[in-house]
FIVOKE-303061 format. One record per residue (C-alpha): residue number from 0; residue in three letters; x, y, z. Coordinates in steps of 0.02 Angstrom, whole numbers. Example, Ala and Ser with C-alpha at 12.3 -4.5 7.8 and 13.67 -1.06 7.14 Angstrom:
<numars>
[numar 0; ALA; [615; -225; 390]]
[numar 1; SER; [684; -53; 357]]
</numars>
This chain:
<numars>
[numar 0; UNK; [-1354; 85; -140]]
[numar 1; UNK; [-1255; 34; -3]]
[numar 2; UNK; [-1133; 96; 120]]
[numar 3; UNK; [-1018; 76; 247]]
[numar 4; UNK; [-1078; 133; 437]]
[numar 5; UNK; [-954; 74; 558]]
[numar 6; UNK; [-775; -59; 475]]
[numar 7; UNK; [-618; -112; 542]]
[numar 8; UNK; [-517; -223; 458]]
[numar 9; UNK; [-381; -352; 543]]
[numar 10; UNK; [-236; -389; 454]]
[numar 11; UNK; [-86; -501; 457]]
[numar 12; UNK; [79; -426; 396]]
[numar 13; UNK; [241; -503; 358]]
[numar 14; UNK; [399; -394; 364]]
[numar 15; UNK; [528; -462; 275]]
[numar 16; UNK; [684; -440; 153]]
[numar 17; UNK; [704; -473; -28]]
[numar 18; UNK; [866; -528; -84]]
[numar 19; UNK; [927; -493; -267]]
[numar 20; UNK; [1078; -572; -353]]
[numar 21; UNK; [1143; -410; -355]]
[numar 22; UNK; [1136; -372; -141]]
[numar 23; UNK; [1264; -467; -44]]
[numar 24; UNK; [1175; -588; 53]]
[numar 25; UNK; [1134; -541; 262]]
[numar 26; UNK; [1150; -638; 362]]
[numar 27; UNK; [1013; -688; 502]]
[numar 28; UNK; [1044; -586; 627]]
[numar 29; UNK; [1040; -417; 506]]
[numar 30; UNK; [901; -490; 413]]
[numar 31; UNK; [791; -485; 598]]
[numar 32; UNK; [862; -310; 638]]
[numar 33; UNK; [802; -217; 483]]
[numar 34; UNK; [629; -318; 479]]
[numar 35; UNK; [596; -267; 693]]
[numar 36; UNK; [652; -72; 613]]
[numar 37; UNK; [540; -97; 493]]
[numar 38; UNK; [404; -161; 602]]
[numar 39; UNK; [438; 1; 719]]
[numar 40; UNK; [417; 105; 598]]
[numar 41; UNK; [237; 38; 540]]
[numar 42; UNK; [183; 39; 743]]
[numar 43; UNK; [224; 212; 740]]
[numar 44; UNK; [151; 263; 563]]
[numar 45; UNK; [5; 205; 657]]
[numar 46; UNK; [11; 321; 796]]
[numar 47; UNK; [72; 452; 712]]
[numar 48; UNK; [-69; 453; 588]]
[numar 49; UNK; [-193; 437; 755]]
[numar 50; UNK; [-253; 276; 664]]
[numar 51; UNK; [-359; 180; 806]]
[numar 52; UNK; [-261; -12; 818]]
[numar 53; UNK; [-241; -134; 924]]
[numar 54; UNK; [-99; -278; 895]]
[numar 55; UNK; [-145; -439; 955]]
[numar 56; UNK; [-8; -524; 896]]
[numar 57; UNK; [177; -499; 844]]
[numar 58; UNK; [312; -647; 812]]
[numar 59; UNK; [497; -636; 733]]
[numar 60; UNK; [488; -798; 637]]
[numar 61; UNK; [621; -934; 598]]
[numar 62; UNK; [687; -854; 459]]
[numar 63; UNK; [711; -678; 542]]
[numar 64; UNK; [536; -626; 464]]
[numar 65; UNK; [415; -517; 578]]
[numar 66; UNK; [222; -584; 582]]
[numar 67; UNK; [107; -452; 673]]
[numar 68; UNK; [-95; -463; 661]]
[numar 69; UNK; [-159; -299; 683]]
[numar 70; UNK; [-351; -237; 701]]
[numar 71; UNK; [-368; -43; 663]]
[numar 72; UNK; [-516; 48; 604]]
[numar 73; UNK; [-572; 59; 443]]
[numar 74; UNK; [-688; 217; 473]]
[numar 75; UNK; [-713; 338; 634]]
[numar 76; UNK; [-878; 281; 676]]
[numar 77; UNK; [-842; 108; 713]]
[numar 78; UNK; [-846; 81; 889]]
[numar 79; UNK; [-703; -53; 918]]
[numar 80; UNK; [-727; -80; 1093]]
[numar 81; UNK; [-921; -114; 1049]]
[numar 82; UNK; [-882; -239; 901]]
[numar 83; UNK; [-732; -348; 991]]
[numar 84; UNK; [-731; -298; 1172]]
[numar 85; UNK; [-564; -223; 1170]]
[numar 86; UNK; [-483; -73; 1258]]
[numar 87; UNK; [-415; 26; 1145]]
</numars>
């Protein structure tokens, strides 16, 4: 049997917008200001769910896409700082 005693897992996440022939098209401009909402609102699900993170990198990309890489615990016993010597 196994199990897990300390995780995290790192993850790169691309916020972006999905046009349909049915939406009128945005242009790039709107297309960055709903995907840097969109990007607040995930940094803030974070905190608001007390989910340890750290972001170590965020980018709005050419085509109004935002790239961020994020690190956040997969369990409460990791110990973060310990694993990646970061200050959390």
């Amino acid at each position: 049997m196994k199990r897990v005693k300390e995780g995290c897992i790192c993850q790169t996440l691309i916020f972006s917008q999905r046009e349909t022939a049915d939406e009128q098209t945005l242009t790039l401009a709107q297309t960055r200001e709903l995907n840097v909402r969109e990007a607040q609102r995930y940094r803030q699900s974070l905190l608001n769910k007390g989910t340890r993170h750290r972001i170590i990198e965020e980018n709005i990309l050419d085509d109004g896409s935002v790239m961020i890489k994020v690190i956040k615990e997969y369990n409460e016993k990791v110990d973060v700082e310990q694993l990646f010597g970061m200050n959390w």
